[in-house]
N, C-alpha and C positions, 0 to 999 in steps of 0.2 A: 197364121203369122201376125195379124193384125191383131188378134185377143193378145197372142205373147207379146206383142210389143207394147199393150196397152197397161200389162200386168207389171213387165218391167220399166215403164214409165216413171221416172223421179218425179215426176208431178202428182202421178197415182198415191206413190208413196207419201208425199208429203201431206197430200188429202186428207188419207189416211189418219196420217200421224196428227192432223189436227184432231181429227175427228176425235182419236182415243185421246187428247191433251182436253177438249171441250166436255166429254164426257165425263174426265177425272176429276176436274175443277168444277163441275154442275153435282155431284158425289157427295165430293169436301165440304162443298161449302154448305153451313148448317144457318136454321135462324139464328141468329146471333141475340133477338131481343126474347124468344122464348124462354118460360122458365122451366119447362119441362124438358129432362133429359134424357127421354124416351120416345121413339117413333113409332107411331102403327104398323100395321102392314100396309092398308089403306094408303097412308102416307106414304111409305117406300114406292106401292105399286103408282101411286102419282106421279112421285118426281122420275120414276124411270119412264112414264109416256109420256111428262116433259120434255127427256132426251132427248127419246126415239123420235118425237115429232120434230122437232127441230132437224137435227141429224137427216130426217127423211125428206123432212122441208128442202135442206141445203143439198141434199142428193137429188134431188128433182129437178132443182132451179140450172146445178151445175149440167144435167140431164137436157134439159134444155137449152139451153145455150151449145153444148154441143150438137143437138139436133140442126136447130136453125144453121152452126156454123157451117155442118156439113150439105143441108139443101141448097147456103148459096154457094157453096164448092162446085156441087153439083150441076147449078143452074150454070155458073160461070163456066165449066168445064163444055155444057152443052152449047151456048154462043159461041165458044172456040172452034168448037166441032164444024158449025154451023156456016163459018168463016167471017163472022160478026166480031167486032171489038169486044173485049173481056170487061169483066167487073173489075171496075175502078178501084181498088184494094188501100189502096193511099186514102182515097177521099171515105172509105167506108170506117175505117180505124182513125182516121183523124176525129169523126164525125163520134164514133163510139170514145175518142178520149173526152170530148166537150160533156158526154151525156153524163161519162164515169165523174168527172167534176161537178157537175153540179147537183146529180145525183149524192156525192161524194159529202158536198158540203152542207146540200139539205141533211142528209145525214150527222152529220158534226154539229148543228145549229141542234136539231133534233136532242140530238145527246146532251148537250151544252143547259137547254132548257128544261125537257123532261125529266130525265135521269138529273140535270144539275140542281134541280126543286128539292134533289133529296140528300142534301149534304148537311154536315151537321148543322144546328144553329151556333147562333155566338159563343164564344169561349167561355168560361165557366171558371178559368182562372186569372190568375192573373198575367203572368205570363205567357196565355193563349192568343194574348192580343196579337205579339210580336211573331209566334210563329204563324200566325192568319195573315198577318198583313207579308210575311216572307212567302208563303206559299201563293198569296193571290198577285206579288210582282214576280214570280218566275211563272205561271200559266199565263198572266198579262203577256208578257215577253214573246213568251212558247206559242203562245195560242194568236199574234200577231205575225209570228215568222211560218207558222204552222200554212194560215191562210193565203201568204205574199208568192210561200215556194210552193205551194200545190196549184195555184191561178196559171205562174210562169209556166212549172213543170208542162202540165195540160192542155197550157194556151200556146206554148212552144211548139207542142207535139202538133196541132192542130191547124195553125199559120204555118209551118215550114215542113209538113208532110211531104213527100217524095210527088212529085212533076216531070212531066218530062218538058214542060218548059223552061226549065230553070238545073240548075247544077247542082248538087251539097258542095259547102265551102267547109274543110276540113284544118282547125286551128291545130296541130301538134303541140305547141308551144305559147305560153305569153305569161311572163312575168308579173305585170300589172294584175291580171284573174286572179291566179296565182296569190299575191299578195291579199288581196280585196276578200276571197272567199277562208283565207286562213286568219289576216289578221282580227277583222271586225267581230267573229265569232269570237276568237279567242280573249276578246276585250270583254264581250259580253258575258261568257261564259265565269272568266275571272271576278268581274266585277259580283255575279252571280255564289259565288263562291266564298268570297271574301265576305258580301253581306249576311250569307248563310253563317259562316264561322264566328261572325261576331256576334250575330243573334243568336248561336248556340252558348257563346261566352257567359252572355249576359243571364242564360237560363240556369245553368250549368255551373258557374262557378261563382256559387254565392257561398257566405261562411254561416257556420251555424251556430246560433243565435242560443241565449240561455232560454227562452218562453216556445222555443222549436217545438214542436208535438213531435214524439219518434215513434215510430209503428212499425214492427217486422211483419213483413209479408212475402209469406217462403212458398213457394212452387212445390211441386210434385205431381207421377202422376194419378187421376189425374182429378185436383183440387187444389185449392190454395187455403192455405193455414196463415191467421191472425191473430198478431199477439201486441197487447199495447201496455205500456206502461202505469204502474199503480199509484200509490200516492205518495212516493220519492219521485215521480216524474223522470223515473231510468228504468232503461230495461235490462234486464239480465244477460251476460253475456252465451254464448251457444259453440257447440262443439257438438261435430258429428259422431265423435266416436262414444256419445252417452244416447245415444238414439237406442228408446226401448219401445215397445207398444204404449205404453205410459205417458211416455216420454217423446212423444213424437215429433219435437223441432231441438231434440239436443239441448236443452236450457240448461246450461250449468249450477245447479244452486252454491258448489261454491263460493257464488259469488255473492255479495247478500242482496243484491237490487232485483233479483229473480225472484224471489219470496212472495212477493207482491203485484207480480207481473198478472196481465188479464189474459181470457184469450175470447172471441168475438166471432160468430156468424156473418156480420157485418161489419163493411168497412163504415163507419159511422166519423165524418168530420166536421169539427164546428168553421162554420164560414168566419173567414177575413183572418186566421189562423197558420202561419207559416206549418207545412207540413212534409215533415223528411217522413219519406218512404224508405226502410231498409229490405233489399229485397234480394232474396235467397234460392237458390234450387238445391232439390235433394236429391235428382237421380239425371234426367236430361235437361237441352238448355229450354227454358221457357221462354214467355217474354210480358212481361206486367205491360197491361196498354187499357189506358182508360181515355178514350177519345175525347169527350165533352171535355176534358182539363187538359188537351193536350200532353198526357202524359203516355212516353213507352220508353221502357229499358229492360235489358237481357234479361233476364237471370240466371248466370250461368255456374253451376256446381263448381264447388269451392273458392268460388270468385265474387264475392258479397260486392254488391252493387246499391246504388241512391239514388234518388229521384226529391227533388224539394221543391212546390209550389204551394202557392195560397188560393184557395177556391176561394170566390167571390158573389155565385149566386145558390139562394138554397134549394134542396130539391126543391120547396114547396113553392118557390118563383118560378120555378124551369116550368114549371106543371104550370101555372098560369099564363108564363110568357108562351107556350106551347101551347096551351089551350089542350093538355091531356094531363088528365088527373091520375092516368096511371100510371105517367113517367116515374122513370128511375135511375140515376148513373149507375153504369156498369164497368167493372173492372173482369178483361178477358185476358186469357192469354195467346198472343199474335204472332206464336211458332206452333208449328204444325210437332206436336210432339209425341202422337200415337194415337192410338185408334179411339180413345176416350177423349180427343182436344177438344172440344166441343164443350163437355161437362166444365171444363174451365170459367163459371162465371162468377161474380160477386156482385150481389146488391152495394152499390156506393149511396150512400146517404147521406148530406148535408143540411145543418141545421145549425141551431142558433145557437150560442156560447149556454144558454143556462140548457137546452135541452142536451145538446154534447153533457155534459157534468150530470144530468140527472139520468141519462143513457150508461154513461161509465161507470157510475154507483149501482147499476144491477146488473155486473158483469159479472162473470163469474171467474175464479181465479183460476191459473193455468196451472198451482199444485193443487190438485186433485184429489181425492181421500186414497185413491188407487198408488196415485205415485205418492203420496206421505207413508204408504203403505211400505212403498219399493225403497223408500228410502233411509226406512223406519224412523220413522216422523210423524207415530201416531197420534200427537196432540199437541195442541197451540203452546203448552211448556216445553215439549221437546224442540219445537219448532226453533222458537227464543232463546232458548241453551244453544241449539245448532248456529244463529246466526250470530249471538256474541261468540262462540267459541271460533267461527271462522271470520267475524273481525278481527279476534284478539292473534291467530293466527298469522292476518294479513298484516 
């Protein structure tokens, strides 16, 4: 009876459920700074004694604590027996909420400093300032109401533990609390909200400039495709229904700004450079996230999306001010969109106005001899014919 009740236990279950929720999430998550997008076996068989260790760790500790709980059940049962006064059950859980608290909170200090040593360095854009300095006044906030209500919560539990010299006093009602516990939050939360919204305004709704750099960057899975503009400084418009092997982001040559369009292994941008991201998917939703610029937005099929900021430092400082010469900004995608998300990376590159310009002059162009082929466009006359004919067209 005792195993079935421990089987059907909602506690058992939720164990459980962590267990396989910690398991799935130790899986997923891949190196993000690796350039390799192959594991060993070697490495598989690691991270899964990773798991198991842990998982076995947490199955032990939970193992013992029920052990202890039940010998002093036990002990306590036998002083009953005995006709001796019982174990003081009040003072033993008041005593174990004091332990859980500061146990709790070396723990949070812990986090805060260890794990906190490794968060990104400075912004890299320009606009990174202002989402830095919004995320470091909502953890200020968080992380002061965090420590005020877990002290009360445990210190409560601990001071007015059950006595039998003394009564619980039981408030049903009181308006004053009431008010105090809904409105102050609700001021704070607001105030929290409004500053967010403005600071996204200000990122967000800027107009675009004639010297803008524009750069399509389209999703798929599972890779990301780059295409930048040629020497008219516009890029070709795209439609998915001319999507061929050839042709693999839809470029319209209709149009004539497509003719001279590039396409790029690297996201290569000159620093101090206003720069629109246009950014695309071609099958599920992605999600373009290059952290060091603060930048992430969706990509969601057939719903073409932007992103515009100005980087501000270049790799070759980042490498200095980091003291690693083999840094590199990366551009990931931060939806989970199939069993390849992982493969999703890009070398981001910044550099200097003249090396940007001497980087763009040995791109190579996104009409291809392949697709001049498909489009019968076998040569730089036909090409010319083709583009005054569909100016004179337009």
């Amino acid at each position: 009876m005792g195993f079935k009740n421990l089987i059907n236990s909602k506690k058992i279950l939720s164990l459980s459920a962590a267990f396989m929720l910690l398991g799935t999430n130790l899986v997923m998550a891949q190196d993000a700074g690796g350039a390799s997008t192959a594991q060993s076996a070697a490495d598989k068989a690691g991270m899964w004694a990773g798991v198991g260790y842990y998982v076995l760790l947490l199955f032990l500790a939970c193992t013992v604590v029920a052990i202890i709980g039940k010998i002093l059940r036990v002990y306590d049962l036998s002083l009953q027996m005995q006709g001796k006064k019982g174990m003081n059950w009040n003072n033993i859980i008041g005593i174990i909420c004091i332990i859980f608290l500061v146990v709790g909170l070396y723990g949070a200090y812990w986090s805060l400093t260890v794990q906190g040593s490794m968060i990104l360095p400075e912004s890299a854009s320009e606009h990174g300032n202002k989402i830095d300095f919004m995320f470091w006044t909502t953890t200020g906030i968080t992380l002061f109401v965090f420590v005020i209500t877990q002290i009360l919560l445990f210190g409560f539990a601990f001071k007015y533990r059950g006595s039998d010299k003394r009564k619980g006093y039981y408030l049903p009602h009181n308006n004053t609390i009431e008010k105090i516990w809904t409105i102050i939050p609700a001021i704070v939360l607001t105030i929290l909200v409004v500053f967010g919204f403005f600071t996204w305004r200000t990122v967000t709704n800027v107009d675009n400039n004639k010297g803008d750099i524009n750069i399509d960057v389209t999703g798929h899975q599972f890779a990301w495709e780059i295409r930048y503009p040629g020497k008219d400084g516009k890029l070709g418009t795209v439609n998915y229904q001319l999507y061929t092997a050839n042709n693999i982001l839809g470029v319209n040559f209709k149009d004539r700004n497509s003719f001279d369009d590039l396409k790029a292994d690297t996201l290569v941008l000159p620093v101090n450079r206003t720069i629109r991201i246009n950014i695309h998917a071609q099958d599920v939703i992605h999600s373009l996230y290059m952290p060091h610029f603060r930048v992430q937005m969706n990509a969601v099929p057939g719903l073409p999306t932007f992103f515009k900021f100005t980087p501000t430092i270049t790799t070759a400082d980042m490498r200095n001010r980091l003291d690693d010469p083999k840094f590199e900004y990366l551009l990931y995608c931060n939806k989970i969109c199939g069993g390849g998300h992982y493969n999703m990376q890009k070398v981001v590159r910044v550099v200097t106005e003249a090396e940007y310009q001497d980087w763009l002059s040995h791109q190579k162009p996104y009409l291809s001899d392949q697709l001049k082929k498909e489009l019968h466009l076998a040569d730089a006359g036909q090409q010319d014919k083709a583009q005054n004919r569909i100016a004179l067209n337009n």
